[in-house]
C-alpha positions as CSV (number, residue, x, y, z in Angstrom):
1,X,0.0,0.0,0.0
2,X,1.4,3.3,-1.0
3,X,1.1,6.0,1.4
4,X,1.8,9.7,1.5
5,X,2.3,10.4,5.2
6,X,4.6,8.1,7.3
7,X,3.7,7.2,10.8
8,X,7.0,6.5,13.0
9,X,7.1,3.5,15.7
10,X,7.3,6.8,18.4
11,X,3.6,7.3,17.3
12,X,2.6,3.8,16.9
13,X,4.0,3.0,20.5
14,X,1.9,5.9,22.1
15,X,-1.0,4.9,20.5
16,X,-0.8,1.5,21.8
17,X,-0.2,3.1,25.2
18,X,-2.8,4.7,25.1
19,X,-5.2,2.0,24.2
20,X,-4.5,0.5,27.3
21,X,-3.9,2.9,29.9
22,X,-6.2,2.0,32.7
23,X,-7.5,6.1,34.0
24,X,-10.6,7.0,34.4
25,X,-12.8,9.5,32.6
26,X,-11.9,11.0,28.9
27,X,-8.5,11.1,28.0
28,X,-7.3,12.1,24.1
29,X,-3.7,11.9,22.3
30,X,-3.7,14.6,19.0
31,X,-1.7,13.6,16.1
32,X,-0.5,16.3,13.3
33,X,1.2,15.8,9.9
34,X,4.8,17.9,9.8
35,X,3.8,19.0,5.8
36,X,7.7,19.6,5.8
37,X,8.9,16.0,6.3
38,X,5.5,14.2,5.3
39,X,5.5,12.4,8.8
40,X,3.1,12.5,11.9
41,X,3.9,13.7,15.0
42,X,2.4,13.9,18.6
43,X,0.8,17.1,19.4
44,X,-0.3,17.0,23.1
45,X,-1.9,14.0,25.5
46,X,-5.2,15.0,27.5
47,X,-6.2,13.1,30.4
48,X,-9.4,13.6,32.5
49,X,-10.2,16.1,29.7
50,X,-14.2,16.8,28.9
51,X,-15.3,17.3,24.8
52,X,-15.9,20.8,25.2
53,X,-12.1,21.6,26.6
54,X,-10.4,19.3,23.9
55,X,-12.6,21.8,21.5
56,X,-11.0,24.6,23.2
57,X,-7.3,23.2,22.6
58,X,-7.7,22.0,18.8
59,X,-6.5,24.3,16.6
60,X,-9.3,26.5,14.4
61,X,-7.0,26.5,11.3
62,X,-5.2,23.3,11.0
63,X,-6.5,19.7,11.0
64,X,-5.5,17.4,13.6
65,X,-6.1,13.6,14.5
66,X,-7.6,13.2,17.6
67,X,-7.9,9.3,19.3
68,X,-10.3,9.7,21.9
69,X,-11.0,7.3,25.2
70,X,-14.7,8.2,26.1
71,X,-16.4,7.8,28.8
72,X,-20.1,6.8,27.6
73,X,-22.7,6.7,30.1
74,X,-25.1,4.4,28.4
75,X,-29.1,5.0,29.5
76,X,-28.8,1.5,31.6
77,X,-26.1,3.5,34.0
78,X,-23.6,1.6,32.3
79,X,-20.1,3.5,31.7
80,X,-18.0,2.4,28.7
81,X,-14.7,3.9,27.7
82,X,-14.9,3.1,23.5
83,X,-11.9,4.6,21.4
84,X,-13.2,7.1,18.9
85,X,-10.9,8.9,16.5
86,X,-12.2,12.9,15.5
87,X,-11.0,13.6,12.5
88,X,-11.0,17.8,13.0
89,X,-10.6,19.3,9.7
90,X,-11.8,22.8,9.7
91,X,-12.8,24.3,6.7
92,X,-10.6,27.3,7.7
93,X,-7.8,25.1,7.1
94,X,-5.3,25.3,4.6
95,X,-6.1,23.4,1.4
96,X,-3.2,21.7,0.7
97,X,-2.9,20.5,4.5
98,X,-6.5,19.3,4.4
99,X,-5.5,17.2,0.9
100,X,-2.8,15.3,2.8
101,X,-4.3,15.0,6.0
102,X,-7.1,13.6,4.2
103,X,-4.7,11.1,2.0
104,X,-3.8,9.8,5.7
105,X,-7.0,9.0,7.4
106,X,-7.3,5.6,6.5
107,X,-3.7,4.9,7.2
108,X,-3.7,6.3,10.8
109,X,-7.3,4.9,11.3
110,X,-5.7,1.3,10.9
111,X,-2.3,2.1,12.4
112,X,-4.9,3.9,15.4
113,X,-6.9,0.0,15.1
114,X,-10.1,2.6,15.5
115,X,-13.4,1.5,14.0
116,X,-15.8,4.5,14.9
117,X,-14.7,7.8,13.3
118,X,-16.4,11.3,14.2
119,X,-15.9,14.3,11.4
120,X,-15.8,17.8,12.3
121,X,-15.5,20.1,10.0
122,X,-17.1,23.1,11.7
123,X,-14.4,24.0,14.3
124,X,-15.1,24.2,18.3
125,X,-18.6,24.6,17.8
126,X,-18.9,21.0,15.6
127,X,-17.3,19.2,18.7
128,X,-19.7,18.9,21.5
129,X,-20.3,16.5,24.4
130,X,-24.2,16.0,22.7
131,X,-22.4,15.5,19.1
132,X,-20.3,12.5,20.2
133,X,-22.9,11.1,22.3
134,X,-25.2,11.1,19.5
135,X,-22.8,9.3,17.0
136,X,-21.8,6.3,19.8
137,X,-25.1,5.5,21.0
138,X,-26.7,6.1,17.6
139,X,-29.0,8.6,18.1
């Protein structure tokens, strides 16, 4: 498989780390492309974080890959912590830096091993606590 964007062991190891770390609550690592040497890097690690603050930190001009552990309180009580990846690519973004971040979603979705993928487009106001509810339970 040809690929545009490489993804280092450095990332791949995180990523696995962060699958399993065992902390409660919502946690999120952000991923970026370096355009310059085509490769992705870490951008920052979140723990105990709610929707509306990891809004807050994501950039409103440049699209990031955000791996998410949620905590989802289903309507039985039940709390699961599923891994979601946002995809936050804001239209304010540069085009050229959307193209290739777009030519590596399905790359770092496998390399991420994350089934359920969340798109927003529309900057802080796109990411909301009732927005990733929806998409997880299916509403």
């Amino acid at each position: 498989m040809s690929h545009t964007v490489d993804i280092p062991q450095d990332i791949k190891d995180s990523l696995r780390k962060f699958r399993f770390r065992r902390n409660e609550g919502s946690a999120a690592i952000v991923i970026k492309i370096n355009k310059q040497k085509l490769l992705m890097e870490e951008d920052e690690q979140f723990d105990s974080i709610t929707i509306e603050e990891l809004a807050e930190q994501l950039p409103e001009n440049s699209p990031r890959y955000v791996v998410l552990s949620y905590a989802l309180v289903h309507s039985d009580g039940r709390t699961s912590y599923p891994l979601v990846l946002i995809n936050w690519a804001p239209l304010s973004s540069e085009i050229g830096h959307l193209t290739l971040h777009a030519s590596a979603l399905l790359e770092f979705q496998s390399t991420a091993d994350v089934s359920k993928v969340i798109e927003i487009r529309d900057g802080p106001e796109g990411l909301t606590t009732d927005v990733v509810n929806a998409k997880l339970l299916g509403k």
